[in-house]
Residue frames as qw, qx, qy, qz and C-alpha x, y, z in Angstrom:
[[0.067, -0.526, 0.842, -0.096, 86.46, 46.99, 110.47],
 [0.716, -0.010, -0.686, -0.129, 86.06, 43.51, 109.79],
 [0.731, -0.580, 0.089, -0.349, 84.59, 41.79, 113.34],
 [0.856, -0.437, 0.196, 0.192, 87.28, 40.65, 115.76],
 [0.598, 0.512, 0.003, 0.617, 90.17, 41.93, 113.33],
 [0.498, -0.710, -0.193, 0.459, 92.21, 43.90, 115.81],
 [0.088, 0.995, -0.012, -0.047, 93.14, 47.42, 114.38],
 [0.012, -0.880, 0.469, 0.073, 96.97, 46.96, 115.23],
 [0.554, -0.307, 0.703, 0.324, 97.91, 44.13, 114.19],
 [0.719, 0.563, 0.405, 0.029, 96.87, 44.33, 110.82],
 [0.594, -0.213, 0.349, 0.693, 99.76, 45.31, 108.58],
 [0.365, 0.726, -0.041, -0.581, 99.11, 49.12, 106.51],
 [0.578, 0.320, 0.656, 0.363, 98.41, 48.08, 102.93],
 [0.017, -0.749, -0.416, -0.516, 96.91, 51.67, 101.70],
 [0.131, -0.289, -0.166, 0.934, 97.64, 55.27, 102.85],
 [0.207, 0.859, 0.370, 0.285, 94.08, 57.35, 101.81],
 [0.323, 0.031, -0.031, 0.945, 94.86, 61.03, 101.91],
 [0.149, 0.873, 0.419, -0.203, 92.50, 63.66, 102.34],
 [0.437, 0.495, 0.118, 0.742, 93.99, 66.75, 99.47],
 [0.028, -0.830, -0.017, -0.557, 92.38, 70.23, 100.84],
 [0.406, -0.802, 0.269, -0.347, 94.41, 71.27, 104.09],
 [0.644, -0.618, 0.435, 0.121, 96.72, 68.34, 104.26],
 [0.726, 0.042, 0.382, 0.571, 98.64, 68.10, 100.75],
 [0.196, 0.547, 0.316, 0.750, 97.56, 71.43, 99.40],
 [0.064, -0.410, -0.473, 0.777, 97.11, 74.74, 101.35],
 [0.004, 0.350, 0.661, 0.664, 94.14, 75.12, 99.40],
 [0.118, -0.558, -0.772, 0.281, 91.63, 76.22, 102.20],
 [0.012, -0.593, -0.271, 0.758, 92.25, 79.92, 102.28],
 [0.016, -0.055, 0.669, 0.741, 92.04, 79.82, 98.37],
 [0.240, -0.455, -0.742, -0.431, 88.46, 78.27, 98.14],
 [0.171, -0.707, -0.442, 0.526, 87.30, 80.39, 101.60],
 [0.136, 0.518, -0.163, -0.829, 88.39, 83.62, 99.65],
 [0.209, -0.233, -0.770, -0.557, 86.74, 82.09, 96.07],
 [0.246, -0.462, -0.850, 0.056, 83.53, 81.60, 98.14],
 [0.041, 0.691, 0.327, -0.643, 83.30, 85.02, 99.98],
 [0.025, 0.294, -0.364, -0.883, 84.11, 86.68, 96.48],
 [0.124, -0.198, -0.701, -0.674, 80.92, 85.03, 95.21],
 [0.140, -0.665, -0.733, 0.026, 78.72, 85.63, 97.47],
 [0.096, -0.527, 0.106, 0.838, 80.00, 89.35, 97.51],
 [0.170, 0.123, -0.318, -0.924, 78.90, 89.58, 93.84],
 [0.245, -0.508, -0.804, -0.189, 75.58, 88.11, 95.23],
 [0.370, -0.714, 0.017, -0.594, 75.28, 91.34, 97.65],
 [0.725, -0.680, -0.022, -0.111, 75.94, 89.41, 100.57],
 [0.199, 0.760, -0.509, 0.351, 78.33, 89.78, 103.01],
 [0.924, -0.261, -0.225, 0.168, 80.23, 86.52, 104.50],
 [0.229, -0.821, 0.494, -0.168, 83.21, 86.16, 106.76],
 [0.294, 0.462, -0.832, 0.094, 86.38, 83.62, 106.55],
 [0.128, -0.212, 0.909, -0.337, 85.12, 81.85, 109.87],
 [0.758, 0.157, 0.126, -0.620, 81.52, 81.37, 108.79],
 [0.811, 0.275, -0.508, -0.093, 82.92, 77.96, 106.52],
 [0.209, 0.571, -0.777, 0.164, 84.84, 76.75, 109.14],
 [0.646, -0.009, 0.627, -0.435, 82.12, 74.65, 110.63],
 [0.799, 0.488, 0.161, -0.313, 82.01, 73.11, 107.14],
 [0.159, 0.726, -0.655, -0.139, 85.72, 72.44, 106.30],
 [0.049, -0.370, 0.926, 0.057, 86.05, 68.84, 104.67],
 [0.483, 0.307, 0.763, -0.300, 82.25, 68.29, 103.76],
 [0.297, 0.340, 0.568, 0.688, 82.50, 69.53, 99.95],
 [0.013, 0.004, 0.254, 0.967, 81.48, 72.66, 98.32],
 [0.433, -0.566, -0.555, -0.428, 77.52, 71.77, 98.22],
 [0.420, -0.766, -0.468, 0.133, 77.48, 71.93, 102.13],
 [0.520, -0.268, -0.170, 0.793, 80.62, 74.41, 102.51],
 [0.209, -0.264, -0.314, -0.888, 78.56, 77.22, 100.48],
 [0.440, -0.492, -0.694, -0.287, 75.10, 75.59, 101.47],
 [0.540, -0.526, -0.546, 0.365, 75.77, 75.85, 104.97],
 [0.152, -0.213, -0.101, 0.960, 76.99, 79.77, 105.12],
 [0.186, -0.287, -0.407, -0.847, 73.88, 80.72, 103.06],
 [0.487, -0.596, -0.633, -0.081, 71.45, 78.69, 105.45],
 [0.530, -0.100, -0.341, 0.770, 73.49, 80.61, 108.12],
 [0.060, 0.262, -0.001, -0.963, 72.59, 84.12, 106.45],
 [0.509, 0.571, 0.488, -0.421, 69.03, 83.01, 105.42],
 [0.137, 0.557, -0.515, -0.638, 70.33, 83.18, 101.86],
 [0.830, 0.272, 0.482, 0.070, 68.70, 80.98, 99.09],
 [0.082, -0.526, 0.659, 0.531, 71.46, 80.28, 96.57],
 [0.932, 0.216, -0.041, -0.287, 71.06, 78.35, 93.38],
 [0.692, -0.566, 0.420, 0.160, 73.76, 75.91, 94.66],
 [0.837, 0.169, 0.411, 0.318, 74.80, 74.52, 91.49],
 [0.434, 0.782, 0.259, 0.364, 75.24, 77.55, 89.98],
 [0.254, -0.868, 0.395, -0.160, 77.13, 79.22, 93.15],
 [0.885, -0.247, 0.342, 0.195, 79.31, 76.33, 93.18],
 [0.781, 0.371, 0.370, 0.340, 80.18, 76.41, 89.76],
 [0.083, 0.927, 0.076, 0.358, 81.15, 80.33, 90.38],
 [0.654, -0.719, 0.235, 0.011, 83.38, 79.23, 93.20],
 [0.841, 0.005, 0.439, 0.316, 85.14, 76.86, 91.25],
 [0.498, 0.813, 0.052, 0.298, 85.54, 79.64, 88.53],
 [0.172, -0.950, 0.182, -0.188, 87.11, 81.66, 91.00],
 [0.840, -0.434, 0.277, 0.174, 89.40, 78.97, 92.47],
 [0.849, 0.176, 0.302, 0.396, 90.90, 77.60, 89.49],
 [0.396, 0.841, -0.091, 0.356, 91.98, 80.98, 88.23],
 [0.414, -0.819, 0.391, -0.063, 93.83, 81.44, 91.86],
 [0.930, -0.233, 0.209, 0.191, 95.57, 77.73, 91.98],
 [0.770, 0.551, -0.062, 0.315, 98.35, 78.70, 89.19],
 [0.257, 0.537, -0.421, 0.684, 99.86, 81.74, 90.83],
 [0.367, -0.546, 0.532, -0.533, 98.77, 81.05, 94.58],
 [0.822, -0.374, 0.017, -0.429, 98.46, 77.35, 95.25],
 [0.106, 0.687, -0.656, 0.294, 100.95, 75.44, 96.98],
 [0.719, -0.132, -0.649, 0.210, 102.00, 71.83, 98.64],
 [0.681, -0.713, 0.146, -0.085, 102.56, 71.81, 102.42],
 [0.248, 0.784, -0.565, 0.073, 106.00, 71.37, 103.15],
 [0.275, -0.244, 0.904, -0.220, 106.89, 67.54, 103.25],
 [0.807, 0.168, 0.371, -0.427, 103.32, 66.49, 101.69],
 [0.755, 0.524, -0.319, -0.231, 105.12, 65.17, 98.21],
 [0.194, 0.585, -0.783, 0.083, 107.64, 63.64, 99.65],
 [0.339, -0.136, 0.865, -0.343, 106.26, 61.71, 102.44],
 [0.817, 0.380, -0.046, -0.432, 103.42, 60.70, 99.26],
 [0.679, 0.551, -0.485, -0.003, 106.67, 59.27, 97.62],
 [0.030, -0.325, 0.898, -0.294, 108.26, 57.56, 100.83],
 [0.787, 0.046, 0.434, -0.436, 104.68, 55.77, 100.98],
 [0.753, 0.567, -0.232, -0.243, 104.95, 54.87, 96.92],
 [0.098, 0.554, -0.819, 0.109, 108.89, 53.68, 98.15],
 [0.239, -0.173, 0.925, -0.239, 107.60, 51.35, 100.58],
 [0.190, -0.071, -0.850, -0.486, 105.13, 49.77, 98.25],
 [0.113, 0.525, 0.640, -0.549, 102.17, 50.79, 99.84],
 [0.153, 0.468, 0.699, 0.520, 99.16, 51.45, 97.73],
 [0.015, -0.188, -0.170, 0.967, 97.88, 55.09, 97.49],
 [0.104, 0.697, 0.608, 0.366, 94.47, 56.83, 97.40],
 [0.065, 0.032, 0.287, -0.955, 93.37, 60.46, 97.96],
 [0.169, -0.658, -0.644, -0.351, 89.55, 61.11, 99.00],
 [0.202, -0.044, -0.161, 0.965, 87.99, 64.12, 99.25],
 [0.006, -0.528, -0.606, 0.595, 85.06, 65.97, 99.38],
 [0.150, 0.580, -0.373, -0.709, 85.67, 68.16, 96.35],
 [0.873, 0.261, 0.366, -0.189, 84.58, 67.48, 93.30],
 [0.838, -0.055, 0.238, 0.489, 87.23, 66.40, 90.61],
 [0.237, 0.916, -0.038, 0.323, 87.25, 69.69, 88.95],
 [0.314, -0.859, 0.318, -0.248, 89.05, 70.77, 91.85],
 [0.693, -0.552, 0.441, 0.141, 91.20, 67.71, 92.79],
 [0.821, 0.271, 0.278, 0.419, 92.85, 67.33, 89.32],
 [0.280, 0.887, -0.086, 0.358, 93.75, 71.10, 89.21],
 [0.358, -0.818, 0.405, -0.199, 95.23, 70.72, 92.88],
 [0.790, -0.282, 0.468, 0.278, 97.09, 67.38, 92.46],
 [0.592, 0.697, 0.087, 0.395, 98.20, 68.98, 88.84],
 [0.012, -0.937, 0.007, -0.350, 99.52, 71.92, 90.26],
 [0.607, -0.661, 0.438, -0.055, 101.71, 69.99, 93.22],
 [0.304, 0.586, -0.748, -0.071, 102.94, 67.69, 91.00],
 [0.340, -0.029, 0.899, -0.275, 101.06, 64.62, 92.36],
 [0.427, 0.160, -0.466, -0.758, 98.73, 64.12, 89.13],
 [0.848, -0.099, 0.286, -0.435, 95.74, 61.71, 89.22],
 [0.774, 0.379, -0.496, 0.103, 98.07, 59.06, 87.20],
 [0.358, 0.450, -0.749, 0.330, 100.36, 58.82, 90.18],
 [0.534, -0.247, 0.612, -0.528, 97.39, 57.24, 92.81],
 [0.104, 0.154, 0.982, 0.036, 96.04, 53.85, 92.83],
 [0.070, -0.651, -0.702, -0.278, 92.62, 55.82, 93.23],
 [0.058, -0.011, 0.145, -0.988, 91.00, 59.28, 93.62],
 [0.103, -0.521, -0.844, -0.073, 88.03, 59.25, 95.01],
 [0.004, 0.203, 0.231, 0.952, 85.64, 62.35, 95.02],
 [0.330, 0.069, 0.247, -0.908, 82.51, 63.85, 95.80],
 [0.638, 0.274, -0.403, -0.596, 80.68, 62.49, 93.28],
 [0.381, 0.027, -0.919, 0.102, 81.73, 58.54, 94.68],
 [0.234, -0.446, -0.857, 0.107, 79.33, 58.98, 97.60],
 [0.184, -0.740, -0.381, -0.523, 76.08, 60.46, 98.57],
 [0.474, -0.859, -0.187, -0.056, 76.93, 60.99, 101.98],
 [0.398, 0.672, -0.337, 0.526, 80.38, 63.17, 102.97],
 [0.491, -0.005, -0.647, 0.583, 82.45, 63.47, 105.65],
 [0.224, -0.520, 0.780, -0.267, 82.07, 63.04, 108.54],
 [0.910, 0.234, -0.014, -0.342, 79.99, 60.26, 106.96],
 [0.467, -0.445, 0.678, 0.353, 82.87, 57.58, 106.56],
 [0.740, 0.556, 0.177, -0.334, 81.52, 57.01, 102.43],
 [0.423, 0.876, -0.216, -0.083, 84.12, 58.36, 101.09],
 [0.384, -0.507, 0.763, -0.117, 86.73, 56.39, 103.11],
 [0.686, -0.004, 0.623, -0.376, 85.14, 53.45, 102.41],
 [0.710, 0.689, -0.053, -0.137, 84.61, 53.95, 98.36],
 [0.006, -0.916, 0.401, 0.005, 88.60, 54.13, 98.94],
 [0.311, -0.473, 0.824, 0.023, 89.39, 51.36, 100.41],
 [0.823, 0.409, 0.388, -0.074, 87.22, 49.00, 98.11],
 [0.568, 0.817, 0.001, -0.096, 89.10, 50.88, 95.17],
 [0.232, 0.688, -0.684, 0.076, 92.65, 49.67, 96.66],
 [0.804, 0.069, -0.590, -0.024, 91.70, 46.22, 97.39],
 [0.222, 0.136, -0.747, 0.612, 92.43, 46.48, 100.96],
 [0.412, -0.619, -0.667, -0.048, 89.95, 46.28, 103.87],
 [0.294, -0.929, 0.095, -0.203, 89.53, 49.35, 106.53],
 [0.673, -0.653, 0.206, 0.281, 91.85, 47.88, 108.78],
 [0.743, 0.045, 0.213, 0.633, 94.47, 47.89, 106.34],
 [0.343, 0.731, 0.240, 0.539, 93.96, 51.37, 105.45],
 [0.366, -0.380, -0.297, 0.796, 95.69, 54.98, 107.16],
 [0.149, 0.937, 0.264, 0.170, 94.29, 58.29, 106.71],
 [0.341, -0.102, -0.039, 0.934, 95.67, 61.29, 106.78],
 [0.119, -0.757, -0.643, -0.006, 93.43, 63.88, 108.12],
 [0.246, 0.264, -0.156, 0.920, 93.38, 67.74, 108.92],
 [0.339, -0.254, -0.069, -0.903, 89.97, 68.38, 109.78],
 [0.436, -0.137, 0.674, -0.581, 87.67, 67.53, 112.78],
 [0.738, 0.246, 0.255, -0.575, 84.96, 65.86, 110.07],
 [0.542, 0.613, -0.574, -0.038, 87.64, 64.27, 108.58],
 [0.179, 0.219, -0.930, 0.234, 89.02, 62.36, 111.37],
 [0.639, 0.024, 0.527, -0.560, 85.12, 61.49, 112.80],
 [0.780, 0.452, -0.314, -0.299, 84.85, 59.96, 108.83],
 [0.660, 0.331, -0.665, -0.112, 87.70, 57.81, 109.24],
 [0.052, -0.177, 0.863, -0.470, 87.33, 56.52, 112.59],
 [0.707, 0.128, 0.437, -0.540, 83.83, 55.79, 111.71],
 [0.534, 0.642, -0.466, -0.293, 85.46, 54.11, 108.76],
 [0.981, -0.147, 0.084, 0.095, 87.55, 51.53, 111.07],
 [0.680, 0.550, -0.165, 0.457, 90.64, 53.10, 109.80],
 [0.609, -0.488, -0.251, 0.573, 93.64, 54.72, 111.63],
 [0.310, 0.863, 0.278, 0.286, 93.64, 57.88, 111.39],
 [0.431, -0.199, -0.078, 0.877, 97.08, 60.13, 111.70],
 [0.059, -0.924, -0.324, 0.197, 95.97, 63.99, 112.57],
 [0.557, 0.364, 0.224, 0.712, 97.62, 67.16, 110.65],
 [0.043, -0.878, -0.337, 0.338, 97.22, 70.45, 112.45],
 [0.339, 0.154, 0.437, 0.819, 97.19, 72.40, 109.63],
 [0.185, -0.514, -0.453, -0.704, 93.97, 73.70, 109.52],
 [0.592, -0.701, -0.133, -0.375, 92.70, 72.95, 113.15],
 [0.168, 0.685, -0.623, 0.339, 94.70, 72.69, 116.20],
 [0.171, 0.210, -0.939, 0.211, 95.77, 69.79, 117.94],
 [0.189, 0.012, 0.870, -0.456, 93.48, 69.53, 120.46],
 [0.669, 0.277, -0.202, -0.659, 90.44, 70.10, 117.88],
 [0.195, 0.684, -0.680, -0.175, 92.22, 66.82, 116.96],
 [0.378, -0.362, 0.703, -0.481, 91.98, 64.32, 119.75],
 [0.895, 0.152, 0.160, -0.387, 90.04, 61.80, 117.95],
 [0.799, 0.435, -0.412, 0.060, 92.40, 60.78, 115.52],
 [0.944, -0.083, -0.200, 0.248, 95.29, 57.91, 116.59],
 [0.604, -0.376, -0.060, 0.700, 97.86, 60.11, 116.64],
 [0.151, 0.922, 0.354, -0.036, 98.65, 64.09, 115.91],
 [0.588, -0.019, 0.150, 0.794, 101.91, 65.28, 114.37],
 [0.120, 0.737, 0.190, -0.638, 101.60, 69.70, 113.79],
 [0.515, 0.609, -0.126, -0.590, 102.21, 68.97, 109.76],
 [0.772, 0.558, -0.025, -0.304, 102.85, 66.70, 107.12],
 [0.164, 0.817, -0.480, 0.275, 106.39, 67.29, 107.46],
 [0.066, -0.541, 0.731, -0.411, 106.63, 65.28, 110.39],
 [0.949, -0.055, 0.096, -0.294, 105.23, 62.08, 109.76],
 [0.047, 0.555, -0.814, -0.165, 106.96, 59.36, 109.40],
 [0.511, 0.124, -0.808, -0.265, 106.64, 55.94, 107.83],
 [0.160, -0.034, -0.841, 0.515, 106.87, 54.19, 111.37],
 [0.249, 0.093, 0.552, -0.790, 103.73, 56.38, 112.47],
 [0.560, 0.079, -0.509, -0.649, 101.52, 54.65, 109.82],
 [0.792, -0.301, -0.531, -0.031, 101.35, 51.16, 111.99],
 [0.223, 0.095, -0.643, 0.726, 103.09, 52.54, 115.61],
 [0.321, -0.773, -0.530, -0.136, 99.44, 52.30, 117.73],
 [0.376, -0.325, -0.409, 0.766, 101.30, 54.51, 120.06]]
């Protein structure tokens, strides 16, 4: 945040999204992609191992379950097996949240400049914003893995965002789902509206405010400090 720039009174210019777990119910997809490759490494993982790792990209969301099980992976190469797996699921199993396209398009209404950033690398966010019908044509900017070296809960990625829609933090909202997600954009300066989609409310508690999906935002809750 720009010094002495007071958070609420600055007028939202820029809505970032995060994609996995709060426009796309992509988590259990890339959790099941992930155990299936380390399964045809021999080893045996479990759903909640990743969940300490949801919303910090694929390098640490793998990385971190192997370090777990003493496993040395060649990351680039178990990544790139993950991603195999994904993309074959997304056609016949991946899905919007109910309300995320719309309330994308009541942002786009009120002339408010869009970005998604994520964690993923673009492989993965051009198949899932394909697949919903939010294609990478319809943001101001899509920022990725690959924009900064350090990930969430790092605020980088935030940041890379709001440079890339001309707007300063304060002007900017997230939309969050995950716990390393909303530490990213509150270390960002940004406001950050909570989705319990993935974690539950009180997991939450950082972010400005906490609505239980997607569905039930509203415009208003983009600048309401309540």
């Amino acid at each position: 945040m720009i010094p002495g720039e007071d958070q609420r009174t600055v007028t939202c210019g820029g809505v970032i999204f995060d994609m996995d777990g709060v426009l796309t119910d992509s988590e259990p997809l890339i959790n099941a992609a992930a155990i299936a490759m380390f399964r045809e490494r021999g080893v045996g993982v479990a759903p909640e191992d990743f969940r300490p790792f949801i919303g910090t990209g694929e390098d640490r969301y793998i990385g971190g379950v192997a370090e777990k099980y003493g496993v040395v992976l060649d990351l680039p190469a178990a990544k790139r097996r993950t991603y195999e797996i994904y993309l074959d699921l997304v056609p016949r199993q991946l899905r919007a949240f109910p309300g995320a396209v719309e309330f994308v398009r009541q942002c786009r209404a009120a002339g408010l400049r869009l970005a998604v950033a994520s964690s993923a690398d673009l492989i993965k966010i051009h198949a899932n914003l394909r697949q919903i019908g939010l294609p990478p044509d319809v943001w101001d900017a899509v920022v990725s893995a690959e924009d900064a070296v350090h990930k969430k809960p790092a605020p980088d990625l935030f940041l890379a965002a709001a440079r890339k829609l001309a707007l300063t933090p304060a002007q900017c909202v997230v939309i969050e789902d995950a716990v390393n997600g909303v530490q990213a954009a509150k270390a960002a300066g940004m406001r950050c509206l909570a989705v319990a989609q993935s974690f539950p409310a009180a997991q939450l508690s950082q972010a400005d405010l906490v609505r239980p999906g997607i569905g039930d935002l509203r415009l208003a809750d983009l600048t309401d400090p309540a």
